[in-house]
N, C-alpha and C positions, 0 to 999 in steps of 0.2 A: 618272074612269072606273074600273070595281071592274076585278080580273081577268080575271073571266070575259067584259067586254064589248069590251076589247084584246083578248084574244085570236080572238073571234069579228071583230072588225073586221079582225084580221092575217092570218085567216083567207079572209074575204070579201076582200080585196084581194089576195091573191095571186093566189086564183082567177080575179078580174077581170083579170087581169094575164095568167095566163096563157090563157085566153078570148079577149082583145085580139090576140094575138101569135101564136094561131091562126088565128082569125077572119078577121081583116086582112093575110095576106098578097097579095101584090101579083100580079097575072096575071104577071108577069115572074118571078117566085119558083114563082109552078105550072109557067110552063112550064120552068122550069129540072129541077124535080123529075119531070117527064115525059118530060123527055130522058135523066136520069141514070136512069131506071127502062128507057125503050129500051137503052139504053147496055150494061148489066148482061143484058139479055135477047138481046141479039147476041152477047154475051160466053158465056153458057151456051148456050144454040143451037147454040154453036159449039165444044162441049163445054171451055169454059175455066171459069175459076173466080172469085169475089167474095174479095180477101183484107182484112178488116179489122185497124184496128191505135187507140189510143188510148191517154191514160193515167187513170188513177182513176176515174172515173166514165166517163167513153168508153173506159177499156179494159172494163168491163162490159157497156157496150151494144154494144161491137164484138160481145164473145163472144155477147151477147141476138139480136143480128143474124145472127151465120155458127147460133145453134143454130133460129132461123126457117126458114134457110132447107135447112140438112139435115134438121131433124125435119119440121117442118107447120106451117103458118099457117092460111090459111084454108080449105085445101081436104087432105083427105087423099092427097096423090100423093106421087111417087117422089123423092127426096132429091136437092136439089139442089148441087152443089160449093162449099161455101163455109167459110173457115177464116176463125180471130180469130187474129194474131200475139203474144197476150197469154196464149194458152191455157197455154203447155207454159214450167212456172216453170222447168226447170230449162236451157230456152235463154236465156231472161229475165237469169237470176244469171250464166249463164256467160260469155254476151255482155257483163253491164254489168261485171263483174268483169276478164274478160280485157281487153277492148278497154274502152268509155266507156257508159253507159247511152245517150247522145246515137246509140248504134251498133244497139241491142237490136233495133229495125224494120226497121232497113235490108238489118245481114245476114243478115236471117230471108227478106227478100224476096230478094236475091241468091242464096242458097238454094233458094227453094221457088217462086219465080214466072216465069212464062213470056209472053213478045208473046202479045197476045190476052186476057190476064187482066187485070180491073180492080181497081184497090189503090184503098183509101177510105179516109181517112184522118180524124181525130176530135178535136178540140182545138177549146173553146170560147172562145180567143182567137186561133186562127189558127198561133201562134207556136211550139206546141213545139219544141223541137229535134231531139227523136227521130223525132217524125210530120216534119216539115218534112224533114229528110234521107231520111227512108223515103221521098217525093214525089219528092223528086232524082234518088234512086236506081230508081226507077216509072218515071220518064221514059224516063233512059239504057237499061235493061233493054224498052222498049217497051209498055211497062204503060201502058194508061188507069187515069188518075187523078179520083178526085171525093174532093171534102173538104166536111166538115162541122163548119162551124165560126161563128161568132159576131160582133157588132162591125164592124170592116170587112174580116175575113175576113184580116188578117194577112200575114204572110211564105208562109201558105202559097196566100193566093190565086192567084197570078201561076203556081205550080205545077201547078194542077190545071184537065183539063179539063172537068171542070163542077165550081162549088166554091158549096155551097150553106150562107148564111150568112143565121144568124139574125138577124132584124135590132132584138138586143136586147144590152147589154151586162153582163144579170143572167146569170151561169151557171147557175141552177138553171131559170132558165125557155131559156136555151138549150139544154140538156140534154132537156128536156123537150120543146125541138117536135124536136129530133134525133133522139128516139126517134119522135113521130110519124110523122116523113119515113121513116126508116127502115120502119116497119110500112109504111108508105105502098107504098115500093117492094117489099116482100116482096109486098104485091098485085097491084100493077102485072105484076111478072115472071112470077108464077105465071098471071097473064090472058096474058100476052105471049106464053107457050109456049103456051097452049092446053093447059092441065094438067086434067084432069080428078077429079072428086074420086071415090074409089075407092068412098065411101059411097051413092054415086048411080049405079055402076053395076052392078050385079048383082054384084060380085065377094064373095069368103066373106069373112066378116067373124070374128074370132073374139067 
């Protein structure tokens, strides 16, 4: 096989791969993603907040997630509450410096979150340290919890009330329908309010 037709075959089966893994999710997997999208929309309704947290490539799509939901998704309306625990480097180094990195999420959440607010948390094996104690510490402070995570959903299954796991144990294609879900629910909620989009209603546009 020359170069060029490995590559194109490694190409074509990922894709396949990842197609499959969207495609074929289970009605028990939708309706899990239709609750955590309710879940999040009684939460802002009720003027609380979405806090995400991850690390390395879920601490990305955390921050891809809280900036959906303050800037815009699919509709132009009004910004809605939502932070990434991975934004602000200089709680990050001081937290893992002072205390332990395994502490970075937790005392950010102790911090900054309140009963009413839901904390989602991001590890595509389930297992972080730092997400799995940020869950702990969601519980005791009154925080709904949803995780998004991979496999069999880990140490941090058991933690979270709705805990939505991919059911692949490739991390780039878990990553991959994570962000889905996520977009997913940035629609969900934005319907859920009944948000209307600013571009459809007569208002000045610049």
């Amino acid at each position: 096989m020359t170069p060029a037709a490995a590559a194109t075959e490694t190409i074509q089966a990922s894709l396949r791969e990842a197609a499959k893994l969207h495609g074929e999710l289970s009605a028990a997997h939708v309706a899990l993603i239709a609750k955590a999208g309710e879940l999040m929309t009684q939460a802002m309704r009720a003027g609380h907040k979405v806090i995400w947290f991850g690390n390395g490539g879920s601490a990305t799509q955390s921050q891809h997630m809280a900036g959906e939901f303050v800037g815009r998704f699919r509709k132009d309306r009004r910004p809605l509450p939502s932070i990434s625990l991975t934004e602000n480097m200089a709680s990050l180094t001081a937290i893992g410096n002072d205390y332990a990195y395994e502490d970075v999420f937790s005392r950010q959440l102790e911090g900054l979150a309140q009963p009413g607010d839901v904390a989602i948390g991001l590890s595509t094996s389930g297992n972080s340290p730092n997400v799995v104690k940020a869950l702990h510490k969601a519980k005791a402070l009154g925080v709904a919890t949803i995780g998004f995570t991979g496999g069999t959903g880990g140490k941090m299954a058991p933690l979270c009330d709705i805990c939505l796991i991919a059911p692949s144990t490739a991390t780039a294609r878990i990553q991959e329908l994570h962000l889905t879900i996520g977009h997913i629910l940035c629609g969900l909620v934005e319907d859920g309010l009944g948000l209307t989009d600013a571009r459809n209603t007569g208002s000045c546009q610049s």
